[in-house]
C-alpha positions in Angstrom: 136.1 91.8 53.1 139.4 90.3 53.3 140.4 87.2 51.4 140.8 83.6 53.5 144.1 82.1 53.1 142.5 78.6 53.9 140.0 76.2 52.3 137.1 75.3 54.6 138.5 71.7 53.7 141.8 73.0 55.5 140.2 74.6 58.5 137.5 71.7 59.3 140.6 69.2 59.1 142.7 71.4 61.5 139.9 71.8 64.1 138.6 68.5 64.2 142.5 67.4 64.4 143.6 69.9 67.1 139.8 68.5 69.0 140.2 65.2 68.5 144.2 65.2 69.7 143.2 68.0 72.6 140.6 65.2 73.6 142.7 62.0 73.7 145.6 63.7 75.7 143.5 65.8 78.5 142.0 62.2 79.1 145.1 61.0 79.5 146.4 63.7 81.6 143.5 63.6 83.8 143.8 60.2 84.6 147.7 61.0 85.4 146.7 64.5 87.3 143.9 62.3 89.2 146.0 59.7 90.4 148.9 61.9 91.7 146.7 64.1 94.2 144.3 60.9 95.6 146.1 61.0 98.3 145.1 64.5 99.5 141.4 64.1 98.6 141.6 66.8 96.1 140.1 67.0 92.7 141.6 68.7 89.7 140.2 71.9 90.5 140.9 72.1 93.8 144.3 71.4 93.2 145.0 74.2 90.4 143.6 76.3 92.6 145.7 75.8 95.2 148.8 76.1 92.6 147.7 79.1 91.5 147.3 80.4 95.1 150.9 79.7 95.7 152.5 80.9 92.6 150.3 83.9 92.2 151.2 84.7 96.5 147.8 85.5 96.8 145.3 85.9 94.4 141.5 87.2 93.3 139.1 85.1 92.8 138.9 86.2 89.2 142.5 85.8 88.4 142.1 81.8 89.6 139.1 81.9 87.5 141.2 83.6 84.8 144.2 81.6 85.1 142.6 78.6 85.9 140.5 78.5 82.9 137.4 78.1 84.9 133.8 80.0 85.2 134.3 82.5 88.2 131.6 80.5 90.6 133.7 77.6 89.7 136.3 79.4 91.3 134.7 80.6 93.8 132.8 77.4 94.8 135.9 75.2 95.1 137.5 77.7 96.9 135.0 77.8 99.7 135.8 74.0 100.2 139.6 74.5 100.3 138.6 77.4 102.7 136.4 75.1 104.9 139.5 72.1 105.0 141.8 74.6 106.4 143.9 75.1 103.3 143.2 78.3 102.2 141.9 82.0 103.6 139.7 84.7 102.2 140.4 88.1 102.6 139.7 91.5 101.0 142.1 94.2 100.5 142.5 97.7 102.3 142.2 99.3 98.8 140.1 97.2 96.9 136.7 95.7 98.7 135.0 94.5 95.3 137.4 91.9 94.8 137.9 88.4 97.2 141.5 87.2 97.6 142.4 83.7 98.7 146.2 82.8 100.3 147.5 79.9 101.2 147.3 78.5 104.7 150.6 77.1 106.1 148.6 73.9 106.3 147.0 74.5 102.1 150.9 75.2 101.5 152.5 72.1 103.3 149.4 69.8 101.3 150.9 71.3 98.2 154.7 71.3 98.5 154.1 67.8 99.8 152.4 66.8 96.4 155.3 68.2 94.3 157.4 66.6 96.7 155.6 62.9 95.7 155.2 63.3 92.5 156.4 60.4 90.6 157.2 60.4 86.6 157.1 57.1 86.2 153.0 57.0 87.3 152.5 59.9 84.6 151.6 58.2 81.1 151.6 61.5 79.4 155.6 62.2 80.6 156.6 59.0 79.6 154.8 59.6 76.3 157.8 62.1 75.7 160.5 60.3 76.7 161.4 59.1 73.3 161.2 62.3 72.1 163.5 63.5 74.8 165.8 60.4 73.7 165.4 61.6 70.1 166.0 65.3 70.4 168.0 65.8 73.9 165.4 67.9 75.3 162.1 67.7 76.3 159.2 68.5 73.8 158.5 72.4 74.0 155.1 72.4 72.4 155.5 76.1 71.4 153.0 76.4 68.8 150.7 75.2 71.5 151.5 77.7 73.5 151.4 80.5 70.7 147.9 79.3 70.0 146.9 79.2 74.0 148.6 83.0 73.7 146.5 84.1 70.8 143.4 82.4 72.9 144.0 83.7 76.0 146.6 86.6 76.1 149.8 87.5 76.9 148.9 88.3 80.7 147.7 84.8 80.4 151.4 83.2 79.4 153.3 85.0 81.8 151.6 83.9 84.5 151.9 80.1 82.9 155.4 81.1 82.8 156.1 82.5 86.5 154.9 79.6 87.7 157.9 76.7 86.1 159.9 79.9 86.9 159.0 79.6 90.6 159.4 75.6 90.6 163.3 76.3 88.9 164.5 78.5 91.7 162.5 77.7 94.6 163.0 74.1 94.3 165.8 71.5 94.0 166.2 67.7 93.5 167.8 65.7 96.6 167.6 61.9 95.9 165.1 62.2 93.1 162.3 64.1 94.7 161.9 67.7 94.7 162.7 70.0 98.0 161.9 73.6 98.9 165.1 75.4 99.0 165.0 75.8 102.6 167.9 78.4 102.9 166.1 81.0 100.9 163.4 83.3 101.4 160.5 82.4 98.2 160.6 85.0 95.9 157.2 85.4 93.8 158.6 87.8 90.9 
């Protein structure tokens, strides 16, 4: 047996500290995720799905699951609805029938470029909760022991696809007026 190099003292104060933070700031964030996509009737999930439908260019049911931190029915479920408003398609692949994929429609894609296209920082509490910071430092907060933890949760698979995603915002987008665009001259590129 190998010896602890923490008190219980020190790891009942870290978890009910990283809980009790984790809790106050997902309310938050919900409230501020809620309000931004009212105005396409979606709910949370729906709405990650549909993100991780277009930054994934197609995915399996079990990678939104996976990805989308969610039970596979949950998956599953939600995407039927999205199916049944027109915004996305099922399909299985030539080479692998065991699995369900889900795409975008043209429709599920213009709903979501039109949400990142209204989304507006000065409704989202938990952004301007960092603005300080980002006066303090120059730079917004990175939050990378966070994201080490979420990587020692989840995996490596797991942050890469976290990644790809602001990777796909940086170069398929760009900022005319102060709303974000679709680069229109360019063909997407899902790396």
């Amino acid at each position: 047996m190998t010896e602890k190099t923490y008190s219980m003292k020190e790891a009942l104060i870290f978890s009910q500290r990283i809980a009790q933070l984790s809790k106050a700031l997902w309310k938050s964030i919900e409230k501020d995720w809620q309000q931004w996509i009212k105005p396409a009737d979606l709910n949370i999930n729906e709405h990650h799905i549909l993100w991780i439908a277009y930054h994934l260019n197609g995915a399996s049911i079990s990678d939104v699951a996976k990805f989308g931190v969610m039970h596979v029915s949950t998956a599953f479920n939600f995407s039927k609805k999205l199916e049944e408003r027109g915004l996305l398609k099922f399909s299985k692949k030539e080479n692998d029938k065991r699995n369900t994929y889900i795409q975008l429609t043209q429709q599920g894609e213009d709903l979501l470029l039109g949400l990142m296209e209204s989304f507006d920082p000065d409704k989202n509490v938990v952004f301007s909760g960092t603005l300080p910071l980002k006066d303090l430092y120059g730079k917004f907060p990175e939050i990378i022991e966070i994201m080490a933890i979420i990587r020692n949760i989840y995996g490596d698979d797991f942050m890469e696809i976290f990644e790809k995603s602001f990777s796909n915002i940086d170069s398929q987008f760009s900022e005319e007026n102060g709303k974000l665009r679709i680069k229109e001259t360019e063909e997407k590129e899902f790396a």
